[in-house]
N, CA and C atoms as an extended XYZ file, in Angstrom:
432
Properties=species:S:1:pos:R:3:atomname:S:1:resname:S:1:resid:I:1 pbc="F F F"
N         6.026       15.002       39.806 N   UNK     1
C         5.176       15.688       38.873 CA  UNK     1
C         6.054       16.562       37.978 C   UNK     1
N         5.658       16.533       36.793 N   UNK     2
C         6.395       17.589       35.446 CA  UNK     2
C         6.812       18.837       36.279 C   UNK     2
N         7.523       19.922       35.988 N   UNK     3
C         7.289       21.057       35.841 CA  UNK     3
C         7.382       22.135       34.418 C   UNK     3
N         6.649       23.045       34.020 N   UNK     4
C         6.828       23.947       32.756 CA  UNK     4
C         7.991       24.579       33.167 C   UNK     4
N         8.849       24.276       32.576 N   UNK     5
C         9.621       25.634       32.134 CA  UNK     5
C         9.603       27.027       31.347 C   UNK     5
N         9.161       27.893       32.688 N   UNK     6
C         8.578       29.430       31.884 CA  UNK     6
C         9.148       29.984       30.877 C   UNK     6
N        10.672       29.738       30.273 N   UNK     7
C        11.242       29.959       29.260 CA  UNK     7
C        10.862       29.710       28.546 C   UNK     7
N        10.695       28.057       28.509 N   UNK     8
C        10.202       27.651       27.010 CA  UNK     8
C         9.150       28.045       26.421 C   UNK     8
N         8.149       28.984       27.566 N   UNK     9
C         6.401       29.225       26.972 CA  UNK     9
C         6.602       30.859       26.401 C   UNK     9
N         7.307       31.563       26.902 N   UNK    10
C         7.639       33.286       26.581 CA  UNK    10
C         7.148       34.153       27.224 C   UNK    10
N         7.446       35.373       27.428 N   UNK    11
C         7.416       36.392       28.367 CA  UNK    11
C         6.454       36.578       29.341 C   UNK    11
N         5.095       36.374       29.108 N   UNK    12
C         3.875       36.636       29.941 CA  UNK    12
C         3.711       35.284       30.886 C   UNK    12
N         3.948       34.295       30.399 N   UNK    13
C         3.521       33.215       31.116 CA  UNK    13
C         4.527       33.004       32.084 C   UNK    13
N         5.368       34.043       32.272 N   UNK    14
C         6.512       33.891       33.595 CA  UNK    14
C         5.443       33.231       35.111 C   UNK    14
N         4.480       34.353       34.685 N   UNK    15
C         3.585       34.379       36.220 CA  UNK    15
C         2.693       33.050       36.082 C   UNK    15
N         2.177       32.736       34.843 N   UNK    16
C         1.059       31.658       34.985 CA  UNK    16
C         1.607       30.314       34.719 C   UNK    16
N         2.719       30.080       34.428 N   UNK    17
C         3.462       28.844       34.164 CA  UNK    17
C         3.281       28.519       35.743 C   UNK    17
N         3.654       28.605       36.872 N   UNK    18
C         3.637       28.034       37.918 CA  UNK    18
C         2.570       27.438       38.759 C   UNK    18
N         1.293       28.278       37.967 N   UNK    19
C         0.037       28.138       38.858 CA  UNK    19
C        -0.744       27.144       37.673 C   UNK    19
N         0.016       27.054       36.390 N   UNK    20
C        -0.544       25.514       35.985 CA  UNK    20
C        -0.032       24.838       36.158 C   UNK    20
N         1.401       24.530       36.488 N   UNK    21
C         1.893       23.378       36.922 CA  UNK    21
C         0.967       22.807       38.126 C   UNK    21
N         1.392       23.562       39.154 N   UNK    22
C         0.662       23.518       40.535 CA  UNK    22
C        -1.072       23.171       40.535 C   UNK    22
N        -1.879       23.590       39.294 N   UNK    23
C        -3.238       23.512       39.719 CA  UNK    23
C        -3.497       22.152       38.314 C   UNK    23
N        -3.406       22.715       37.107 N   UNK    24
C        -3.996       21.936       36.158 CA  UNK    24
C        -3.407       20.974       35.743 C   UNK    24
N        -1.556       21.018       35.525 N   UNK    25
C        -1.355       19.905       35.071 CA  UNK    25
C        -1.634       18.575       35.529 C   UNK    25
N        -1.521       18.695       37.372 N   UNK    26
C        -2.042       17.087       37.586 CA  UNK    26
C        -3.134       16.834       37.019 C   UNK    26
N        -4.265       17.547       36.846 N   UNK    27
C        -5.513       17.179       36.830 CA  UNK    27
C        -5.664       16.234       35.391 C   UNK    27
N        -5.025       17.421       34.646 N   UNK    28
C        -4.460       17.027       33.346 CA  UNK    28
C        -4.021       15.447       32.733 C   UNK    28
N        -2.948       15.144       33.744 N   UNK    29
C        -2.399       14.075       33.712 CA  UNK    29
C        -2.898       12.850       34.248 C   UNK    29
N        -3.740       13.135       35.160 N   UNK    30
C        -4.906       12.072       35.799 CA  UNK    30
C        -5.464       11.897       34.873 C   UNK    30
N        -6.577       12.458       34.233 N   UNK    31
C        -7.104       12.232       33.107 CA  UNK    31
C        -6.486       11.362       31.771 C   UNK    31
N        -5.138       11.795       31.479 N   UNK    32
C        -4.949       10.763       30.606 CA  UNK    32
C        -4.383        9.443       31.016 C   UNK    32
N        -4.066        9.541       32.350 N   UNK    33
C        -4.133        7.918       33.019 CA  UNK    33
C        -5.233        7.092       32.558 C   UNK    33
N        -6.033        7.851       32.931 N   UNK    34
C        -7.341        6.917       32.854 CA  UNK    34
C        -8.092        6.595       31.577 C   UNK    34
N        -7.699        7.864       30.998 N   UNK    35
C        -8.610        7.493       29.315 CA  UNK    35
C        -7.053        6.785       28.641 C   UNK    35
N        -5.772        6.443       29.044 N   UNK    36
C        -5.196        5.436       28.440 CA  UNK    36
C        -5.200        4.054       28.833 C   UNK    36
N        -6.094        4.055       29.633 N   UNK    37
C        -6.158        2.569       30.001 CA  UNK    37
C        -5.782        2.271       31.462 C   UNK    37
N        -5.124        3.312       32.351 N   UNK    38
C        -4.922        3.495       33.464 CA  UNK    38
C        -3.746        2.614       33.855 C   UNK    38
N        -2.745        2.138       32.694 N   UNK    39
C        -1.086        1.520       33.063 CA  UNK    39
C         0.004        2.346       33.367 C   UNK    39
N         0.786        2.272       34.588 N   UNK    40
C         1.802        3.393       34.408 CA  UNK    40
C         2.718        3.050       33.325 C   UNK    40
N         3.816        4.382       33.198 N   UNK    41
C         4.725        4.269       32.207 CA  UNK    41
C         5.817        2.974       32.313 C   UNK    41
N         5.761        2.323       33.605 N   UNK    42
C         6.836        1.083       33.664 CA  UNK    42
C         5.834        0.016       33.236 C   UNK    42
N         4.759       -0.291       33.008 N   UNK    43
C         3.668       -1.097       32.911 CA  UNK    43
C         4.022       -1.549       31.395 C   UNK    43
N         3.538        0.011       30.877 N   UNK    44
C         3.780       -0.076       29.662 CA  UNK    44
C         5.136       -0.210       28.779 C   UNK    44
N         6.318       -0.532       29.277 N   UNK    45
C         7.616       -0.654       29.172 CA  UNK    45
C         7.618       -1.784       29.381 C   UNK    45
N         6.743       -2.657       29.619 N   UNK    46
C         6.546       -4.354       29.302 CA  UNK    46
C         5.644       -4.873       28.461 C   UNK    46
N         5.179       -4.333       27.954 N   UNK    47
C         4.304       -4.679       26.408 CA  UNK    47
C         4.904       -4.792       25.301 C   UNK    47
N         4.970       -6.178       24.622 N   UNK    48
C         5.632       -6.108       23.897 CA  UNK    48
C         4.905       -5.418       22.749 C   UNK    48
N         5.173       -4.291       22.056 N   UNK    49
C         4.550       -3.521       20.903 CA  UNK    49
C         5.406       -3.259       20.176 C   UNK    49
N         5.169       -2.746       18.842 N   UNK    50
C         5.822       -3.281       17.608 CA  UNK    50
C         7.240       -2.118       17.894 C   UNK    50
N         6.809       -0.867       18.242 N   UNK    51
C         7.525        0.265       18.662 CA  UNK    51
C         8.969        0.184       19.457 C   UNK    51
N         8.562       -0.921       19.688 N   UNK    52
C        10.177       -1.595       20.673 CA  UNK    52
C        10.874       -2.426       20.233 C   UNK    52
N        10.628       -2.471       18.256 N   UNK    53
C        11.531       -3.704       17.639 CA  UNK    53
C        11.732       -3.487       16.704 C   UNK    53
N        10.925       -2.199       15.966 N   UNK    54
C        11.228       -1.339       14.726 CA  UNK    54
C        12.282       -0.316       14.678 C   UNK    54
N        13.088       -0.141       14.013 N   UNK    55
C        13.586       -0.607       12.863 CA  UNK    55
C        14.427       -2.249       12.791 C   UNK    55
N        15.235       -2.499       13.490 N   UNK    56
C        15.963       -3.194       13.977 CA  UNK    56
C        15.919       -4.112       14.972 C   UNK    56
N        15.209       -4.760       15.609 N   UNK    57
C        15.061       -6.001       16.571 CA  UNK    57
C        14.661       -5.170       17.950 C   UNK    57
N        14.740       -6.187       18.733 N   UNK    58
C        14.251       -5.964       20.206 CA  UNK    58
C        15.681       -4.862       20.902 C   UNK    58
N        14.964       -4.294       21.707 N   UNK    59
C        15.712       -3.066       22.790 CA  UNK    59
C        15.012       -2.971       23.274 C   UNK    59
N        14.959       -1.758       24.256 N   UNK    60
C        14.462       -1.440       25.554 CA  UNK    60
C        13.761       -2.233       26.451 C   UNK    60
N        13.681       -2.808       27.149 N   UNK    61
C        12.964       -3.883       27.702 CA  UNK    61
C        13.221       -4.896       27.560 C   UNK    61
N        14.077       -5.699       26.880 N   UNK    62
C        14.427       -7.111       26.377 CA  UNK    62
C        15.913       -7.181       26.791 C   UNK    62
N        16.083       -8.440       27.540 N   UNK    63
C        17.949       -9.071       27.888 CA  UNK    63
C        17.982       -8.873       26.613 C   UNK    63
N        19.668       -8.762       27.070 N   UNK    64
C        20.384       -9.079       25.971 CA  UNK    64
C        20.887      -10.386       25.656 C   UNK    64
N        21.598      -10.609       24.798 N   UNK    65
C        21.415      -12.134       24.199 CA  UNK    65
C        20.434      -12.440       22.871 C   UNK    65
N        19.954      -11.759       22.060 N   UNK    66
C        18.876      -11.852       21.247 CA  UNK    66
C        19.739      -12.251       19.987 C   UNK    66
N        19.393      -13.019       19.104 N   UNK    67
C        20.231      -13.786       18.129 CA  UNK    67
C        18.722      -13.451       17.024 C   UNK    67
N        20.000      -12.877       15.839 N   UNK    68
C        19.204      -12.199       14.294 CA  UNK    68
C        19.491      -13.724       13.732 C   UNK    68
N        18.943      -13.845       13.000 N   UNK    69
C        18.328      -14.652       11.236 CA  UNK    69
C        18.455      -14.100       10.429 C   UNK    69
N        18.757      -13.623        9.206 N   UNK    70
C        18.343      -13.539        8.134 CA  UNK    70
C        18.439      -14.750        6.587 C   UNK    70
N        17.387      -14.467        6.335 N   UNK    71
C        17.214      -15.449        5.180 CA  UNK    71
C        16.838      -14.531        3.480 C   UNK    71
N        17.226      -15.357        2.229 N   UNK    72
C        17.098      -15.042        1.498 CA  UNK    72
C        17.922      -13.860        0.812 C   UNK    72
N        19.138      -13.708        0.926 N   UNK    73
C        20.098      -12.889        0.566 CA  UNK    73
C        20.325      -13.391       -0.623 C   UNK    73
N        20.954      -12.261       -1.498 N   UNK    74
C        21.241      -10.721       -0.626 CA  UNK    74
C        19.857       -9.741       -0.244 C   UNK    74
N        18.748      -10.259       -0.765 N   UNK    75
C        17.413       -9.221       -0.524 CA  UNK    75
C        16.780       -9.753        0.051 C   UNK    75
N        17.057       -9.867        1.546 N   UNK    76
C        16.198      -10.403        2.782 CA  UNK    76
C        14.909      -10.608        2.233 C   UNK    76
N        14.176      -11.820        3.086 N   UNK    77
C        12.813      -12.255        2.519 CA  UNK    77
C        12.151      -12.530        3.927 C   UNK    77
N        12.938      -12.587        4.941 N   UNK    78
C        12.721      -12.895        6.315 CA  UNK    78
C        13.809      -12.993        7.136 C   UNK    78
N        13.656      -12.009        8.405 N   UNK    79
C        14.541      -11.507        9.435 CA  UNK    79
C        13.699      -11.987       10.852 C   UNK    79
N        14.817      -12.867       11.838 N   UNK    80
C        14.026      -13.166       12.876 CA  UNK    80
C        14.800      -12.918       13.790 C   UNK    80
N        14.046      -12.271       14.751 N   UNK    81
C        15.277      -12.526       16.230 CA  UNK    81
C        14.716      -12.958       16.940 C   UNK    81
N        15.109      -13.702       17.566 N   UNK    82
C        14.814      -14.926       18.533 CA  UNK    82
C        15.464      -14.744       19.737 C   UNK    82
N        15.196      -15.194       21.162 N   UNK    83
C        15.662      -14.910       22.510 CA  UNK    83
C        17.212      -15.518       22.848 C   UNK    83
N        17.309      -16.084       22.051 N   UNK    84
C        18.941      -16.869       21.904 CA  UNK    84
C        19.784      -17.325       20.663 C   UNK    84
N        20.972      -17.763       20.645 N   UNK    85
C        21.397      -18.258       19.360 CA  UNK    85
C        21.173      -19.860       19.077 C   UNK    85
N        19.779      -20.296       20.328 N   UNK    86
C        19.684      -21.639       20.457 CA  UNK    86
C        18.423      -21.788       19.443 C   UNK    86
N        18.454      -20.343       18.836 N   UNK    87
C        16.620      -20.247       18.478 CA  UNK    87
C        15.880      -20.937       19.117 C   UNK    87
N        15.517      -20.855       20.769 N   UNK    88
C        14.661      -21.598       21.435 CA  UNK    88
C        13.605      -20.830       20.861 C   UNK    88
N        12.899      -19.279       21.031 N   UNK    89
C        11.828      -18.676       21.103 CA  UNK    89
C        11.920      -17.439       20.378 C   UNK    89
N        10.884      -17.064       19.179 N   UNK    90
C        10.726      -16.277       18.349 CA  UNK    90
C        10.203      -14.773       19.366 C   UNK    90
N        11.255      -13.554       18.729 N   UNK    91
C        10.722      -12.744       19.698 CA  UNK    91
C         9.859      -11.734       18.559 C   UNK    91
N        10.164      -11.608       17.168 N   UNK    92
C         9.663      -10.776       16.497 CA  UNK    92
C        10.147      -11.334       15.143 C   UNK    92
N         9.138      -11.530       13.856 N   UNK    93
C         9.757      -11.677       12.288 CA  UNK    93
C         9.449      -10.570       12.012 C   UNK    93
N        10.167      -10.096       10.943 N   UNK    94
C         9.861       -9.589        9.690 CA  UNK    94
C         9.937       -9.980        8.029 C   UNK    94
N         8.803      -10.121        7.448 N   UNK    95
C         8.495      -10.986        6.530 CA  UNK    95
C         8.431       -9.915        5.383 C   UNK    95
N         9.263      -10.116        4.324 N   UNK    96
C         9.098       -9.204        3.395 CA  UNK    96
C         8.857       -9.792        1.986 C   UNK    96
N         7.979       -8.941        1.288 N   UNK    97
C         7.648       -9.695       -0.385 CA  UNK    97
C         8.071       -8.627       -1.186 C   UNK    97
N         9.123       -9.179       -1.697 N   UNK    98
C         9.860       -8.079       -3.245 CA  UNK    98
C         9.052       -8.105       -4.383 C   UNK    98
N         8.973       -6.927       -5.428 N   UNK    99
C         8.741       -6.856       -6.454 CA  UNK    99
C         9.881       -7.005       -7.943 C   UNK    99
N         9.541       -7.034       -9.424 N   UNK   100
C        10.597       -7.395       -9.718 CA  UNK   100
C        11.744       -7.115       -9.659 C   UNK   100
N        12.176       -5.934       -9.392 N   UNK   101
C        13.166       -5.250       -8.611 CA  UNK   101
C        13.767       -5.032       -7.899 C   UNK   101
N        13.123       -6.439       -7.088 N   UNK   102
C        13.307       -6.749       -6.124 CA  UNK   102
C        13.367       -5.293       -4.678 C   UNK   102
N        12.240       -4.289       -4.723 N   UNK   103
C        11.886       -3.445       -3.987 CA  UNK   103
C        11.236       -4.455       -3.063 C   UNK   103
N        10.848       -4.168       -1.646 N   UNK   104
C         9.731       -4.283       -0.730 CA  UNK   104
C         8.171       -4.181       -1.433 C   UNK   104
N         8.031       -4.697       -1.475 N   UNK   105
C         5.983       -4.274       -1.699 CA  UNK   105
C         5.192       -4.795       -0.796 C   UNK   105
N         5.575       -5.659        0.166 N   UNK   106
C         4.673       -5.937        1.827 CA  UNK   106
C         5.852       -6.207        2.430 C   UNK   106
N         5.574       -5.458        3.849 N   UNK   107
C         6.523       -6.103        4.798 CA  UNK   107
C         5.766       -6.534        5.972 C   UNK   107
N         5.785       -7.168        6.585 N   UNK   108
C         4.633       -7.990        7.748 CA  UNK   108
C         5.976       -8.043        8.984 C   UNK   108
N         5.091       -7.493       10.108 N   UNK   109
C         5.765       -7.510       11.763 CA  UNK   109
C         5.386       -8.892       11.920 C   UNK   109
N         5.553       -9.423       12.706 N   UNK   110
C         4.790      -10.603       13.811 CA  UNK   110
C         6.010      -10.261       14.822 C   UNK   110
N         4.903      -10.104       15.775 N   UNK   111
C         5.876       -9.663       17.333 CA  UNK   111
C         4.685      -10.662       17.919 C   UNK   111
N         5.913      -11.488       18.810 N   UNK   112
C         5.339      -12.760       19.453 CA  UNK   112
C         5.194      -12.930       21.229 C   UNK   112
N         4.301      -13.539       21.376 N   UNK   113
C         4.376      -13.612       23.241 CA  UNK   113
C         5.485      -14.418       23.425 C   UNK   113
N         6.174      -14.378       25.046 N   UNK   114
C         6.559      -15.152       25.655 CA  UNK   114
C         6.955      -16.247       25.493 C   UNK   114
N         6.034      -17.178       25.072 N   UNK   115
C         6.334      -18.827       24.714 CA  UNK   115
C         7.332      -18.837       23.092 C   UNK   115
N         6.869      -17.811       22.461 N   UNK   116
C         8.019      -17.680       21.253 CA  UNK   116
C         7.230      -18.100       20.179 C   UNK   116
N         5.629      -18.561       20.174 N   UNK   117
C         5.382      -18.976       19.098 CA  UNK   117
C         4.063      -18.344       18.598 C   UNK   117
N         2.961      -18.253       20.219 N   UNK   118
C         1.784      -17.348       19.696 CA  UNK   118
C         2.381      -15.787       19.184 C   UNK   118
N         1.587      -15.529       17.824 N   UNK   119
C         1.700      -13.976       17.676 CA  UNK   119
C         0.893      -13.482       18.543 C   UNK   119
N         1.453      -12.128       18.986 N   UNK   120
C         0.283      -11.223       19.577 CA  UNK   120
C        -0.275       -9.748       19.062 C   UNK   120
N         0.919       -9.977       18.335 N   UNK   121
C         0.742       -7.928       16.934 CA  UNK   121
C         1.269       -8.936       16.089 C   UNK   121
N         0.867       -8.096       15.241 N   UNK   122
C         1.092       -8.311       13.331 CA  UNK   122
C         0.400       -6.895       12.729 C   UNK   122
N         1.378       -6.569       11.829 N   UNK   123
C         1.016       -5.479       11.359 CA  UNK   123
C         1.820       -5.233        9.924 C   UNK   123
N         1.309       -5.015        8.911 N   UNK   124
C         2.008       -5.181        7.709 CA  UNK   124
C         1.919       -3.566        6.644 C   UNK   124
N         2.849       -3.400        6.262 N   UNK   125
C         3.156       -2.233        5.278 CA  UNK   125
C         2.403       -3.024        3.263 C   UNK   125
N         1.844       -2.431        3.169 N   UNK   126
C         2.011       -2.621        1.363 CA  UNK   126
C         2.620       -0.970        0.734 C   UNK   126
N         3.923       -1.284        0.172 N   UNK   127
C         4.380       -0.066       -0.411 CA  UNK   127
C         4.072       -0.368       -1.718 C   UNK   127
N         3.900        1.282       -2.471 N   UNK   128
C         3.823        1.231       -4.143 CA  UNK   128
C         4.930        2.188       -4.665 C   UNK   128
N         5.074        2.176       -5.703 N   UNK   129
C         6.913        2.741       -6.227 CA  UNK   129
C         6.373        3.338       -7.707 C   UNK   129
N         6.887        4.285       -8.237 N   UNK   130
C         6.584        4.860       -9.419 CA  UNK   130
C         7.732        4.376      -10.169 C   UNK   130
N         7.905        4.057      -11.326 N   UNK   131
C         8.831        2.797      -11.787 CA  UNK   131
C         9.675        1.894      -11.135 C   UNK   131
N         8.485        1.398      -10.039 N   UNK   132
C         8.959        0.408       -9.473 CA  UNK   132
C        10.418        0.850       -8.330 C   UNK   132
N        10.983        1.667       -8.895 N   UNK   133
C        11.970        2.169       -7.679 CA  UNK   133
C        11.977        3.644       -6.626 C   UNK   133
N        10.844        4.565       -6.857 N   UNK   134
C        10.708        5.405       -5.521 CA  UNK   134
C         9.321        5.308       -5.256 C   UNK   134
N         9.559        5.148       -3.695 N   UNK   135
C         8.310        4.939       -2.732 CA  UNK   135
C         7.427        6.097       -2.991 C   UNK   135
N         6.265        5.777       -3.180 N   UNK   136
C         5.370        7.069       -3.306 CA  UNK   136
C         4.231        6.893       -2.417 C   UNK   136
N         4.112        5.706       -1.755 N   UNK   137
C         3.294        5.728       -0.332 CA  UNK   137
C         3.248        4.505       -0.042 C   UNK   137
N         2.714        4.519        1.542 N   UNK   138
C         2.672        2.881        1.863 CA  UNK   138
C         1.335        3.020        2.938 C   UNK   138
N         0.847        2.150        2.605 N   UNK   139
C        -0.112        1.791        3.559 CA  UNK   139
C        -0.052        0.814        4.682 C   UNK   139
N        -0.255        1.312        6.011 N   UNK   140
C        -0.071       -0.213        7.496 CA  UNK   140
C        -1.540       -0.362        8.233 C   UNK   140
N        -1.499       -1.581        7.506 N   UNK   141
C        -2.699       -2.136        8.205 CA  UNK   141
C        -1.948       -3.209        9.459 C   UNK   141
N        -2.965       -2.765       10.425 N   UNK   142
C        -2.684       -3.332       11.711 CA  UNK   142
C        -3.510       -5.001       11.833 C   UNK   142
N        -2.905       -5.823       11.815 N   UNK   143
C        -3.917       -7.035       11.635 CA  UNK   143
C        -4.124       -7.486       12.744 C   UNK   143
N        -2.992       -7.666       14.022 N   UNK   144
C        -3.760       -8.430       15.673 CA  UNK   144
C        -3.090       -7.707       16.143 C   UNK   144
């Protein structure tokens, strides 16, 4: 179980930092077991979610051995890493559509199951640019 460190909270809570550790935080923490779906934290360290491949390809949870793609240089149009350099199985694309400026203006995840080919997330950015060259917002719609 956690403990507070009474430092980090400041002077008064010397005395009550201990008696929430001890009384509320479990209670605390039970609770969001359950209203998250009730997976522990190693559970969830096997899901593949987009969070474990952004910015840059697969980590935490994934062998190593993962073999990049890129296509359409010099201004990538699609980046894949795949579970080998045999490209047996797609582990995640990223699909990008330039403007004339060749800026980003959609970029699309597909993070894939197991077999390498069903998607199971997809989730895509549309950015907009004030003469076309600084980002002034982007919108992510989550599609599966």
């Amino acid at each position: 179980m956690p403990k507070i460190n009474p430092s980090q909270l400041g002077g008064l809570t010397t005395i009550i930092a201990p008696i929430i550790s001890a009384t509320i935080l479990p209670i605390i923490l039970e609770q969001t077991v359950a209203v998250s779906g009730g997976i522990t934290p190693a559970q969830h360290e096997t899901l593949p979610q987009s969070i474990h491949f952004i910015s840059d390809g697969p980590a935490h949870g994934f062998t190593s051995g993962a073999y990049k793609e890129i296509s359409g240089m010099p201004f990538p149009s699609n980046i894949v890493w795949y579970t080998d350099s045999g490209k047996s199985k797609k582990i995640v694309e990223k699909i990008i559509v330039r403007n004339i400026t060749k800026m980003p203006t959609l970029i699309t995840w597909n993070i894939y199951n197991s077999d390498g080919i069903t998607i199971v997330n997809s989730l895509s950015d549309t950015i907009n640019y004030i003469n076309n060259i600084f980002e002034i917002n982007r919108t992510r719609t989550i599609i599966i």
